[in-house]
C-alpha positions in Angstrom: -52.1 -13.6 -77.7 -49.2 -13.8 -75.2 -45.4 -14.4 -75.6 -46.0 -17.3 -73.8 -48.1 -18.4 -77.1 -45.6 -17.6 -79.9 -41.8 -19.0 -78.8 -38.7 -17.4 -78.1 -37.4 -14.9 -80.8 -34.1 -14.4 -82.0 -34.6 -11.4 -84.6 -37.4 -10.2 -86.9 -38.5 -9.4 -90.8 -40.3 -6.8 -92.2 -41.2 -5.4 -95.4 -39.7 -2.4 -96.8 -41.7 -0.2 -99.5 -40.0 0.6 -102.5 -37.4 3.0 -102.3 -36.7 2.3 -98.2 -33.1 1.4 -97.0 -32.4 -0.4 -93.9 -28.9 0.8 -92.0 -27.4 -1.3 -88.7 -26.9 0.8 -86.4 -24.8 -1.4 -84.4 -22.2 -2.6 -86.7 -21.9 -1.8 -90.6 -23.9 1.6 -90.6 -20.6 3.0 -92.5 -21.1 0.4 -95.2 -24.7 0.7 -95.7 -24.1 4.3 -95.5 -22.2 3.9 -98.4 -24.0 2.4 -100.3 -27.0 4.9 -99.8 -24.9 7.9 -100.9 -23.2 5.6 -104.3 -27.3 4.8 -105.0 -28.6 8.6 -104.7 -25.7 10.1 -106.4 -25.6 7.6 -109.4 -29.5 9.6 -110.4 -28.1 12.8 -110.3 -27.8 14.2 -114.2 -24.6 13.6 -115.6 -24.0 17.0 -116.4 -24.2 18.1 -112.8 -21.3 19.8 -110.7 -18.4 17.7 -109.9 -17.9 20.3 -106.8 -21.5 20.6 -106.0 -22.2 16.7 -106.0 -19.1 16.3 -103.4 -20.7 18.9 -101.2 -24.1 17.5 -101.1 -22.5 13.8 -101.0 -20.7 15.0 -97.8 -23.8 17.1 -96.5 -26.3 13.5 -96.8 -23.1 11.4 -95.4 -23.0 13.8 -92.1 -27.1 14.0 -92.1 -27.1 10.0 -91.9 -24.2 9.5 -90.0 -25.7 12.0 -87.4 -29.0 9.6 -87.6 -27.3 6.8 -86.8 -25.3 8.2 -84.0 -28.8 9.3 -82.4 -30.2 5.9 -82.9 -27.4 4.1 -81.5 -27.3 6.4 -78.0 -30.7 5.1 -77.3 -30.3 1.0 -77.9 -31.5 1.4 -81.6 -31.1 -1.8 -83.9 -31.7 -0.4 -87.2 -32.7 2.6 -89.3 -34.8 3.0 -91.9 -35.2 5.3 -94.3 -36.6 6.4 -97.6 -33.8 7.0 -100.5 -35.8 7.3 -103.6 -38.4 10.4 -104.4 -41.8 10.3 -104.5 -43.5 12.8 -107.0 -40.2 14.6 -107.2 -39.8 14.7 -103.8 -38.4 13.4 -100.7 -40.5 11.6 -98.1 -39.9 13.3 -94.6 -39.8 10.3 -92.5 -38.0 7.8 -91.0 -38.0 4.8 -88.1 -35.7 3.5 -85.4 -36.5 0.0 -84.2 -34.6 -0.5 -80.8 -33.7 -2.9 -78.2 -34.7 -2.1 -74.7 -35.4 -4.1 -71.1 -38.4 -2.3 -69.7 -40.4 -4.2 -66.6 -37.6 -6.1 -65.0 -37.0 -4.7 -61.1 -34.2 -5.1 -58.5 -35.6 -8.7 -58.0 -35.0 -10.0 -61.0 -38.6 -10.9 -61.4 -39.9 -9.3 -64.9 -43.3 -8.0 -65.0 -46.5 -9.2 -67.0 -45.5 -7.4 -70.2 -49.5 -7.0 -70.5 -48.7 -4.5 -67.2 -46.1 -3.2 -69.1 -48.4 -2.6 -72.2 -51.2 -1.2 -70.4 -48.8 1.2 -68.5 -47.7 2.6 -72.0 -51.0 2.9 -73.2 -52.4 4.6 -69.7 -49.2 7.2 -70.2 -49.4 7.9 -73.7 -53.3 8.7 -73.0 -52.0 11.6 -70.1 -49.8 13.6 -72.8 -52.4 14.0 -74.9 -51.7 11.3 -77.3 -53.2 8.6 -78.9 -52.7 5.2 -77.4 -54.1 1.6 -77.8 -53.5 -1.5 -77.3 -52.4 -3.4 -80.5 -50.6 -7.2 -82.2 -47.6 -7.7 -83.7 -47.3 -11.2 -85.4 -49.2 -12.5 -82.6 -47.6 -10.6 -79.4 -49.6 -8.0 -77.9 -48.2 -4.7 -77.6 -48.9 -1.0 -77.0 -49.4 1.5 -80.0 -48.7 5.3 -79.3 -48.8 8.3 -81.4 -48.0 11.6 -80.3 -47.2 15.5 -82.4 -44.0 17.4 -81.3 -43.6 21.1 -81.4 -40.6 22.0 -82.5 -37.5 22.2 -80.7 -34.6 24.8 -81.9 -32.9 24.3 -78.2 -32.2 20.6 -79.6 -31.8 21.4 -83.1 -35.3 20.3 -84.1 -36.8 23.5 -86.2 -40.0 21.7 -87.3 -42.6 19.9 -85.5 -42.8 16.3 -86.1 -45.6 13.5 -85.7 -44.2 10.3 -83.7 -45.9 6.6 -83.7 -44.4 3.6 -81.5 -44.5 0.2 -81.3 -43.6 -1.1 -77.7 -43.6 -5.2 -77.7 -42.1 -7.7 -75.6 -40.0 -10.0 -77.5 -41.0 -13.8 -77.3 -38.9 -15.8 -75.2 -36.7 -13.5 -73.2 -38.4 -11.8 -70.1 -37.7 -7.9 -70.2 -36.8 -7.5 -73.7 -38.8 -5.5 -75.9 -38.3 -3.6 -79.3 -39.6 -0.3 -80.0 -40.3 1.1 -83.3 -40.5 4.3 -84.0 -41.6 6.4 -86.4 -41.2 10.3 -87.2 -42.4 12.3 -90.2 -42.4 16.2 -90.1 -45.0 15.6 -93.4 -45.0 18.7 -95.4 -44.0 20.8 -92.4 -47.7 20.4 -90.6 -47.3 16.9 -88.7 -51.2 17.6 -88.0 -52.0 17.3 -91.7 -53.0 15.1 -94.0 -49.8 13.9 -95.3 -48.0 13.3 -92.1 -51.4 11.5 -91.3 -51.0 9.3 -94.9 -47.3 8.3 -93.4 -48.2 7.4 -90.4 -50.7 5.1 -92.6 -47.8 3.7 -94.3 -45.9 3.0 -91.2 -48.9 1.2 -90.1 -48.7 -1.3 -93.2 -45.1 -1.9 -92.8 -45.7 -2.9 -89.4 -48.4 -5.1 -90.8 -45.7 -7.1 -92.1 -43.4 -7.8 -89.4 -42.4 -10.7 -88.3 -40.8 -12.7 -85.2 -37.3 -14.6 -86.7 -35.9 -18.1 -84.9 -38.9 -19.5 -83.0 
C-alpha cells in the first residue's frame, strides 16, 4: 500500500512491553528522565547506601542524558528504553525513532518514496546486511539489519546488532521516520539473544500506528 492510500499523519502510537519507558527527546527529556531514575531507585533495598545510591543515581542520570543528547544530534523524536529487569537482569537495548527528509532534491520535487525504499534496501544488501522490503500500518517501507564491531575510537567497546525502520510519513512528501534499534545482547550481537531482541523489536513495530489521518 502507498501513502497515497492511508492520509496525511500527524504523529504515531505504539506499544511498549512491560517495563519500557518512552523519553522526548525534543522537549521534556529532563522530566521523563526524572521520572526513570525516581522509578529505579524506589526498587533498590531499603537498607542500601545512601552515598552509593546517589552515585549510581547520578551515573544512570548522565548515561541517559548522554542518550538523549545523541538522539537529539541526529533528528530523533523519542527514546525508548527498558527500566525494569528481566531475570535479574537488564535488557541491553534500546530504540531511537527520528524525523528525517530523505528524497526531496534541489527542485523541490520529492521522489517516489517506493525509490527511496528500494534504494535503502539495494544499500543495506552492499554492507552485508540484511534488507527487505516491509509495511508499517499500511505504508510500505524498508527494513534493514546490520552487526557493528565495536568502536573504542567512539566510545563504543562492544559490538552491537542494529535494525531500522525507514517509512515515509503519510501526507507530507519527504518526511519519513526511522526507527532504530540497537542491542549489544549478552555481548555477542550474533547470538541468540540479541537475535530474540531484535524479535521483540519486531513485535513492537507490529503495533505501530499512524496518529491524525
Amino acid at each position: 500500500m502507498s501513502t497515497a492510500d492511508v492520509g496525511t499523519a500527524s504523529g504515531y502510537t505504539l506499544v511498549l512491553p512491560t517495563g519500557w519507558r518512552r523519553i522526548p527527546v525534543r522537549e521534556g527529556s529532563k522530566a521523563a528522565i526524572r521520572s526513570i531514575l525516581d522509578e529505579v531507585f524506589a526498587r533498590y533495598p531499603a537498607g542500601e547506601s545512601r552515598d552509593r545510591m546517589i552515585r549510581h543515581r547520578v551515573q544512570l542520570e548522565g548515561q541517559l542524558t548522554g542518550m538523549v543528547r545523541k538522539a537529539r544530534s541526529s533528528g530523533g523524536v523519542d527514546l525508548y528504553l527498558p527500566v525494569e529487569y528481566v531475570h535479574g537482569t537488564v535488557v541491553p537495548a534500546s530504540f531511537v525513532v527520528s524525523q528525517a527528509t530523505l528524497g526531496q532534491p534541489d527542485d523541490g520535487v520529492p521522489v517516489d518514496p517506493a525509490q527511496v525504499v528500494a534504494a535503502f534496501v539495494a544499500g543495506a544488501g552492499d554492507t552485508a546486511g540484511d534488507a527487505a522490503p516491509g509495511e508499517v500500518d499500511g505504508v510500505a517501507c524498508a527494513r534493514t539489519e546490520t552487526v557493528a564491531g565495536p568502536d573504542p575510537g567512539q566510545d563504543v567497546p562492544l559490538g552491537s546488532r542494529r535494525v531500522d525502520y525507514v517509512v515515509p510519513v503519510p501526507g507530507q512528501p519527504g518526511q519519513w521516520l526511522i526507527s532504530t534499534f540497537s542491542t549489544v545482547g549478552d555481548g555477542d550481537p550474533g547470538g541468540e539473544f540479541a537475535r530474540l531482541l531484535v524479535s521483540l523489536f519486531d513485535a513492537i513495530m507490529l503495533t505501530f500506528r499512524w496518529t491524525g489521518q
